[in-house]
C-alpha positions as CSV (number, residue, x, y, z in Angstrom):
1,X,-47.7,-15.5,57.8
2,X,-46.3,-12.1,57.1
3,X,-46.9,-9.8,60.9
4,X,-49.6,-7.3,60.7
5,X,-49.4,-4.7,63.6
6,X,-52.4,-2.6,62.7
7,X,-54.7,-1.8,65.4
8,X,-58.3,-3.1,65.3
9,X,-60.6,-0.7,65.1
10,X,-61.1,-1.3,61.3
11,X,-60.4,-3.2,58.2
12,X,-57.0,-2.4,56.7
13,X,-56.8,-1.9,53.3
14,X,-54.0,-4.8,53.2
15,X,-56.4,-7.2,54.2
16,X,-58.4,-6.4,50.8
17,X,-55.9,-8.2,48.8
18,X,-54.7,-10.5,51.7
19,X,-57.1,-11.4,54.3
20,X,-55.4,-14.2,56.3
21,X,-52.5,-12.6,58.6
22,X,-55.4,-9.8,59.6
23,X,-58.3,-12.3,60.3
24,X,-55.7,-14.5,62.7
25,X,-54.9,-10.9,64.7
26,X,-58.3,-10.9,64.9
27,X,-58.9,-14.6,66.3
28,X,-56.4,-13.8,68.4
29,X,-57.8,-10.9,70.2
30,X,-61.2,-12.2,70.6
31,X,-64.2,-13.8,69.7
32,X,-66.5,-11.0,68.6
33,X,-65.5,-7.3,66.9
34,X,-67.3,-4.1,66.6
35,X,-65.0,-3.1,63.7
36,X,-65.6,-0.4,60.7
37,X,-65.7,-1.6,57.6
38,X,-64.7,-0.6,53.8
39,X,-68.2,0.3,52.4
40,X,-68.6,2.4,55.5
41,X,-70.4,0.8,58.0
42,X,-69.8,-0.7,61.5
43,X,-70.6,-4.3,61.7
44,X,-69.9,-7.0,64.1
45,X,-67.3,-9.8,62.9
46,X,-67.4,-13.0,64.0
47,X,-63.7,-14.7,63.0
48,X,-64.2,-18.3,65.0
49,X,-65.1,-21.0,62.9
50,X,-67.1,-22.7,66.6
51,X,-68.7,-19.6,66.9
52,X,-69.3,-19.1,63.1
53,X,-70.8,-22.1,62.2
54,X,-73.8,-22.4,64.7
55,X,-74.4,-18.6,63.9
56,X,-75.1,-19.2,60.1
57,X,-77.7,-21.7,61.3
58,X,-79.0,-19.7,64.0
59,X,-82.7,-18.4,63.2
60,X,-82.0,-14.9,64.9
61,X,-78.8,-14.1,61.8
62,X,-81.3,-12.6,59.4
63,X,-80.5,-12.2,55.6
64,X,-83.6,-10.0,55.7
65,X,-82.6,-6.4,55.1
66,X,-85.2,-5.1,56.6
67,X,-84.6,-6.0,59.9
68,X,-81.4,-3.8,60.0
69,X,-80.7,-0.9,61.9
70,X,-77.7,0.4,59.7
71,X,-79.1,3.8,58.5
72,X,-77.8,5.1,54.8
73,X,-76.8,9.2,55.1
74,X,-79.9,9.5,53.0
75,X,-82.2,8.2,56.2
76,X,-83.2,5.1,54.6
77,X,-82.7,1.9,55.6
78,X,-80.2,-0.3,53.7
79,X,-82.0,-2.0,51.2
80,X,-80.8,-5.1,49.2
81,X,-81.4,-5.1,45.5
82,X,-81.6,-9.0,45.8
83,X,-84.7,-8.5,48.0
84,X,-86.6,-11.0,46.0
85,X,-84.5,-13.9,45.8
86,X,-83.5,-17.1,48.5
87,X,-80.2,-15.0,49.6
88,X,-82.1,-12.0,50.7
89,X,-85.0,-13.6,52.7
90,X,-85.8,-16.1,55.4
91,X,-87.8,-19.0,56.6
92,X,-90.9,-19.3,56.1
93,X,-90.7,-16.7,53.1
94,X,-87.2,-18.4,52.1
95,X,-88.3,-22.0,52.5
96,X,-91.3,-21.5,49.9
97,X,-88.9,-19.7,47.4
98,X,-86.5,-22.9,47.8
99,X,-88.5,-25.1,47.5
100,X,-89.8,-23.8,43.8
101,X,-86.5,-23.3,42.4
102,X,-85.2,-26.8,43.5
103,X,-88.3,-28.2,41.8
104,X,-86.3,-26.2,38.5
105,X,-83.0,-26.7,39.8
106,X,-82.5,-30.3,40.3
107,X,-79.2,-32.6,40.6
108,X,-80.6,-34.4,38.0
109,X,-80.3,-31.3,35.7
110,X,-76.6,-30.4,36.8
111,X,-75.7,-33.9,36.3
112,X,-76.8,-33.4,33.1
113,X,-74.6,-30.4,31.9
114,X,-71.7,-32.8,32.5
115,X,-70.8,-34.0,29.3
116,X,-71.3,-30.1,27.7
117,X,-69.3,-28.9,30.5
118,X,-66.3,-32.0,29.1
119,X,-67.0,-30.6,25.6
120,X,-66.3,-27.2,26.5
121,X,-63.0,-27.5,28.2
122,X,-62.2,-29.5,25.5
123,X,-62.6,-27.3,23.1
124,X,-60.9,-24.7,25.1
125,X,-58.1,-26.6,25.7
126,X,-57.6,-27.4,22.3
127,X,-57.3,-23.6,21.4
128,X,-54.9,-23.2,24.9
129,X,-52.7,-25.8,23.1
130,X,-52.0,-24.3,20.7
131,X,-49.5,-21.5,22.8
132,X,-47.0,-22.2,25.2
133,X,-48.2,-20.0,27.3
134,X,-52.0,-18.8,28.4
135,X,-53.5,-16.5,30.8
136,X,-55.9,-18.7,32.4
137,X,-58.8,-16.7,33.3
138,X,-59.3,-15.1,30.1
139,X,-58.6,-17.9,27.9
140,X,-60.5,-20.8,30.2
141,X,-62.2,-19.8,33.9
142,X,-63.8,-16.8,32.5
143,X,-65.0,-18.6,29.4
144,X,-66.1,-21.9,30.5
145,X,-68.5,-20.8,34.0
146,X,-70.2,-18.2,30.6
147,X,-70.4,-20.9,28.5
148,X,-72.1,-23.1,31.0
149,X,-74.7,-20.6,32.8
150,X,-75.7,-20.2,28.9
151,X,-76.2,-23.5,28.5
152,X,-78.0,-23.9,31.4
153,X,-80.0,-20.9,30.7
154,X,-80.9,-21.3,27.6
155,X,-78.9,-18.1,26.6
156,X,-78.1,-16.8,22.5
157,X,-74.5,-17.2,22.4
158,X,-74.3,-13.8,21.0
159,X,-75.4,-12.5,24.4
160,X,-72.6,-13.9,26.3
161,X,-70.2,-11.6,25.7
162,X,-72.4,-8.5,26.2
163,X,-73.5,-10.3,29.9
164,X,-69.8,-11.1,31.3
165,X,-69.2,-7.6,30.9
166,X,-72.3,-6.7,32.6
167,X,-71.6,-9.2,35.7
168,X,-68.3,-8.6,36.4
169,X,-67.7,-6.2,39.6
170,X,-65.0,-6.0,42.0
171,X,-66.3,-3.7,44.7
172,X,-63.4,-2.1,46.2
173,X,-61.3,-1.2,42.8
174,X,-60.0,2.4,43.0
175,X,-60.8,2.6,39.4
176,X,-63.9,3.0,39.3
177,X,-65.1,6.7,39.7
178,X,-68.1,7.6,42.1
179,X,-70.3,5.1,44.6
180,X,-69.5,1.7,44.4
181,X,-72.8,1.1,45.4
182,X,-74.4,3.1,42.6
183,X,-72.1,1.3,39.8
184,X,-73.0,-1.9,41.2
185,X,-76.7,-0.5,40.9
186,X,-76.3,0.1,37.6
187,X,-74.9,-3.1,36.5
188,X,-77.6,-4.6,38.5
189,X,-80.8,-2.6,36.6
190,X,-78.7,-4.1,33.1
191,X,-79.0,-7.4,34.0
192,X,-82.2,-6.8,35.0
193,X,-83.7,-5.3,32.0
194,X,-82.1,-8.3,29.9
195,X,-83.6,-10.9,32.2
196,X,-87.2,-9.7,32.1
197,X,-86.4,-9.2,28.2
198,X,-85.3,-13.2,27.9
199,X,-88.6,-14.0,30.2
200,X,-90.8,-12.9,28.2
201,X,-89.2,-13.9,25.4
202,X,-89.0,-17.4,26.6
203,X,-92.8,-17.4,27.3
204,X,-93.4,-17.6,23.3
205,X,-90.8,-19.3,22.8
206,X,-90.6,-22.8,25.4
207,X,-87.3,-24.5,26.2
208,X,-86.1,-27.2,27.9
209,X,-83.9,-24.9,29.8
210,X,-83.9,-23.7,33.3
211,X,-85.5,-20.6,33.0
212,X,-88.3,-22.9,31.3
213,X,-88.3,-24.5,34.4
214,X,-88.9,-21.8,36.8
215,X,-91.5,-20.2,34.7
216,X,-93.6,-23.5,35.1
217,X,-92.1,-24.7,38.8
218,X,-95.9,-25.0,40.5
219,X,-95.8,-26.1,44.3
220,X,-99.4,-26.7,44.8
221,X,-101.1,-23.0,43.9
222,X,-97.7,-21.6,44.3
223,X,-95.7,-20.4,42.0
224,X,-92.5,-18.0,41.7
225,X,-93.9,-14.4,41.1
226,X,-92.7,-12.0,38.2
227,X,-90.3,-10.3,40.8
228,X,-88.7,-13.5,42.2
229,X,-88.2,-14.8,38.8
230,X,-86.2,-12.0,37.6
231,X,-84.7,-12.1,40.3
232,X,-83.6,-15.8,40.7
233,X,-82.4,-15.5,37.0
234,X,-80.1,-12.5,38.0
235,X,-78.7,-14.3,41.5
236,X,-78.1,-17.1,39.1
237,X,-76.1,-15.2,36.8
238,X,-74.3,-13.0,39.5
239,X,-73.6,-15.5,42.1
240,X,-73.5,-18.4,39.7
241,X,-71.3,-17.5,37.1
242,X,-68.2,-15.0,38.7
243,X,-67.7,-17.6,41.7
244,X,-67.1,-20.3,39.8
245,X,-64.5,-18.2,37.8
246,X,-62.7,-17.8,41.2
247,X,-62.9,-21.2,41.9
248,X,-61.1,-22.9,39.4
249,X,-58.4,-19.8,39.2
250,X,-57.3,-19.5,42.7
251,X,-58.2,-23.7,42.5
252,X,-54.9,-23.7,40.0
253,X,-53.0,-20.9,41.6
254,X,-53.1,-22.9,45.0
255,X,-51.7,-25.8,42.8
256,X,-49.0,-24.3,41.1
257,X,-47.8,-22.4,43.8
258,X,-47.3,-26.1,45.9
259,X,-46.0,-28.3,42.7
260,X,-45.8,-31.3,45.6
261,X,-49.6,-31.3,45.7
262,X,-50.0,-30.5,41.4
263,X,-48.1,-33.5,41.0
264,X,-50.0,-35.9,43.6
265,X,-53.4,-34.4,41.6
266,X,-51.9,-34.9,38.1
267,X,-51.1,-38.3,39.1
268,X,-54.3,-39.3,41.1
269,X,-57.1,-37.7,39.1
270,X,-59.6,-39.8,41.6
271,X,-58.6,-37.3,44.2
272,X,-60.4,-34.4,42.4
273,X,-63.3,-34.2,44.9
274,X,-61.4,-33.5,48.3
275,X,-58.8,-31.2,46.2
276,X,-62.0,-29.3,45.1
277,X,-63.3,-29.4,49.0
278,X,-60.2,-28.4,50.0
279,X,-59.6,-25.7,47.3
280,X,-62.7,-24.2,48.5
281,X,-61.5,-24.2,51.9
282,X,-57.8,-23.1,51.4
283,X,-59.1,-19.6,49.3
284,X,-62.7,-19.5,48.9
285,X,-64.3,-17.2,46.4
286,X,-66.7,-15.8,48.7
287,X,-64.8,-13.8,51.6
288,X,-67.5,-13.2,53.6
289,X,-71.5,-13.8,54.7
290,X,-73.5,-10.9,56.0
291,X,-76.7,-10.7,57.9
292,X,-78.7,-9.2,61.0
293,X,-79.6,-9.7,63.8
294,X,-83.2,-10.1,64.7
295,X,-82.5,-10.3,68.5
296,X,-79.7,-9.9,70.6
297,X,-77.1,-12.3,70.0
298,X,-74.9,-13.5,73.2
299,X,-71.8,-14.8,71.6
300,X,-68.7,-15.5,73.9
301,X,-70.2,-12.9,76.5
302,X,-70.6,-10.4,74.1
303,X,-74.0,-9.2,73.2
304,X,-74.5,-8.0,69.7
305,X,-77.3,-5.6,69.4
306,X,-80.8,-6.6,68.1
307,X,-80.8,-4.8,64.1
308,X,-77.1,-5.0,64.2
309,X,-74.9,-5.8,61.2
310,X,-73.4,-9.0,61.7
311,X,-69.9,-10.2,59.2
312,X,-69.2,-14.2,58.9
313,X,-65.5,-13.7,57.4
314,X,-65.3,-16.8,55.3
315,X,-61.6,-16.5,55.0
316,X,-61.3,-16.7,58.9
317,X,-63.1,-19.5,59.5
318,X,-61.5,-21.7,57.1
319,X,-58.2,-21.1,57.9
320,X,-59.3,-21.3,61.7
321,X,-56.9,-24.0,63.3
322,X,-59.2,-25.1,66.0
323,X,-61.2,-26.2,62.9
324,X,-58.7,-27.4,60.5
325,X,-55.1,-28.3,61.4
326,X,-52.3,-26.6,59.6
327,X,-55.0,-24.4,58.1
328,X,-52.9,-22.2,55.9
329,X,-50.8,-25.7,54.3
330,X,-52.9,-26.7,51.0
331,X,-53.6,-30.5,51.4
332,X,-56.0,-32.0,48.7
333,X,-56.6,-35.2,50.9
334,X,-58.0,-33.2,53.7
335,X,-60.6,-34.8,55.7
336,X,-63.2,-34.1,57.1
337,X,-63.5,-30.7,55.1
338,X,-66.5,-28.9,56.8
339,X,-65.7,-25.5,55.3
340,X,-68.1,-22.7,54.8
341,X,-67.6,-21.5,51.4
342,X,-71.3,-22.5,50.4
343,X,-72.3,-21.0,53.7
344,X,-74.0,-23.6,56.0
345,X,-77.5,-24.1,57.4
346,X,-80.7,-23.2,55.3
347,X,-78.8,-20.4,53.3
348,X,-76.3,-23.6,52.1
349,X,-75.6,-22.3,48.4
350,X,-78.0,-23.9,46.0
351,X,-76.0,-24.0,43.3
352,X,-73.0,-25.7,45.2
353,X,-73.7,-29.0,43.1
354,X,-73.2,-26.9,40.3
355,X,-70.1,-25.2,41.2
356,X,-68.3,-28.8,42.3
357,X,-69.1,-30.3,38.8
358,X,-67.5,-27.6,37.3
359,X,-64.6,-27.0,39.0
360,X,-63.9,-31.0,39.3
361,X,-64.7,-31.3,35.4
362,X,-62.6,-28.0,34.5
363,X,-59.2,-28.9,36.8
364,X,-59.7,-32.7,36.2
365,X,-59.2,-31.7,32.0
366,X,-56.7,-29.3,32.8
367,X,-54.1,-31.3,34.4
368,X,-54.8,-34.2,32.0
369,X,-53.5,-32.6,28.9
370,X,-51.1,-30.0,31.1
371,X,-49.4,-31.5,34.1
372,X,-46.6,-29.7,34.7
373,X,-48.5,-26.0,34.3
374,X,-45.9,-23.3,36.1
375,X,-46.4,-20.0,36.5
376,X,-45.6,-17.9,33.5
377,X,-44.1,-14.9,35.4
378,X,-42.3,-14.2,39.2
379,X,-45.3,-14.8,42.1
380,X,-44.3,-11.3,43.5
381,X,-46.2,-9.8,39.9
382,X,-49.3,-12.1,40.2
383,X,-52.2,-9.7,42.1
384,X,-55.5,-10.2,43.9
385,X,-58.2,-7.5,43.5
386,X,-59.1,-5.3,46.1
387,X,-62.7,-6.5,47.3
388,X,-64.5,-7.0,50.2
389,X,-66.7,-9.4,49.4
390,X,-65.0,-11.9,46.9
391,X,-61.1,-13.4,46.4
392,X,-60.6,-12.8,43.1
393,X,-57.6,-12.6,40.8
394,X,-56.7,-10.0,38.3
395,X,-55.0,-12.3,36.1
396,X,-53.2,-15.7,36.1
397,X,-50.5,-16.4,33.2
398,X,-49.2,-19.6,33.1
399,X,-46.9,-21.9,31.2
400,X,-48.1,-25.0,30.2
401,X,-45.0,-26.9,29.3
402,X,-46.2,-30.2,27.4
């Protein structure tokens, strides 16, 4: 792992783009950090995956924004725009909300999507094909999450288009001009406005789909409101769709970058689970779980402030090697594979099933009709965005050499 000598105090910008040689500094000084962070706030990281783990499950690590202290310069409290969704509350509150959209959002209605998500890939694979060489996010892990959150969704496939561009942010990008926050804001009220659009839509018009299947999920009286529909469909759309993206592109970057364990995959297709689990584990898509806490917190004799900000890096705790041996060597037969890229406890991602049947379905076609993919141009070009919150790739080129 290349040295970093940086002082801790705050995240460095290098550890935007790569994480790992600054997250071991910081299991090696310690279990807990007060540390500054890009968005401009001070939170409290926890790098251990011993200490990580329990935390997630721990009922005091709130993803209730209102029980933070962190102060915005205009006096407000920090507010989440996902206030009415599972990811943004807790039990009781987050137990009813779960237990609706899992009466929608069976694993009988993944398993389902399985032989559109085959057709799909097919059919993108058959255009892929046709080149010698492909730049795999644009021409198959942007493409084929869309196609399959609009299948699920019921969506018009002329709206596709219109709603990747709409659900794509990286939040650290020096591109962008003003507040982060405020773009993201904005991209958010979009969505917004075209889910509430398609739900009322879809009330004269019933489906068979899943938004069909929230509007009607009944748990006794209960029901989901207008508010935690919309937003449900949006967490669906944002968290569903762009992670699974990253998934199956840093999935194949991992493989070509280790041909050894391409070829052992190519040649044992049965191994797709664990290399999936393990893919998940070596550079997960989410880089890191936030919450507060609603108590002190005692962790390693450190006592983290009631209200406080608190930072699960995901990154760190996978590639902890008190957790996994040899963490930062890819190994698709790795197990056990406890990894906390769907988080862990009752905020374990929904839509994880999901996620898994993609990926397995998207790499599984992949290296059938292309086993001996290589990287279409030198490593040193290939770059990683510069965001806080997700592992994402700009773009992946790639030769597929029939």
């Amino acid at each position: 792992m290349p040295e970093v000598t940086v002082p801790i105090g705050g995240i460095p910008h290098s550890a935007l783009t790569d994480p790992y040689p600054f997250y071991e500094l910081l299991r090696a000084q310690g279990r807990v950090h007060h540390l500054d962070t890009p968005i401009g706030l001070k939170a409290w990281f926890v790098p251990h995956y011993a200490d990580a783990r329990p935390l997630l499950n721990d009922p005091r690590f709130s993803k209730a924004t209102h029980h933070s202290d962190v102060v915005k310069e205009d006096g407000q409290k920090a507010e989440s725009s996902f206030a009415d969704n599972m990811v943004s509350t807790d039990p009781p509150e987050h137990t009813r909300l779960r237990k609706l959209v899992q009466k929608a959002f069976t694993r009988r209605r993944v398993e389902l999507l399985r032989p559109q998500v085959e057709r799909f890939a097919g059919e993108l694979l058959d255009q892929m094909e046709k080149a010698g060489e492909v730049e795999l996010m644009e021409d198959f892990s942007f493409p084929l999450p869309m196609m399959v959150i609009g299948e699920l969704l019921g969506l018009p496939p002329e709206d596709l288009a219109d709603l990747r561009e709409k659900s794509i942010f990286w939040f650290m990008e020096e591109e962008f001009t003003g507040s982060p926050v405020d773009v993201f804001r904005a991209r958010q009220a979009g969505i917004g406005a075209y889910v509430r659009d398609l739900i009322e839509r879809r009330r004269g018009a019933p489906g068979d789909d899943l938004i069909q299947g929230l509007i009607e999920a009944r748990d006794g009286e209960n029901r989901l409101s207008e508010r935690e529909l919309v937003a449900t469909v949006m967490l669906l759309i944002f968290a569903g769709f762009l992670t699974t993206v990253n998934l199956i592109t840093n999935g194949m970057y991992a493989l070509v970058r280790n041909p050894g364990q391409q070829a052992l995959l190519a040649a044992r297709p049965d191994l797709i689970g664990s290399a999936v689990e393990e893919f998940l584990r070596y550079d997960s898509s989410l880089a890191l779980i936030e919450g507060h806490a609603t108590q002190d917190i005692e962790i390693a004799g450190t006592l983290i402030p009631a209200g406080s900000l608190i930072i699960v890096p995901v990154h760190s705790a996978n590639r902890d090697p008190a957790a996994f041996p040899d963490p930062h060597r890819l190994d698709i037969t790795r197990d056990p594979n406890p990894h906390l890229a769907f988080s862990h406890g009752v905020h374990h991602c929904l839509g994880a099933p999901l996620a898994r049947l993609e990926a397995q379905v998207a790499i599984t076609a992949l290296l059938r009709r292309f086993p001996n993919l290589t990287l279409a141009c030198d490593p040193g070009e290939v770059r990683w965005h510069r965001d806080f919150f997700q592992r994402s790739l700009h773009a992946l080129p790639l030769r597929l050499n029939p």
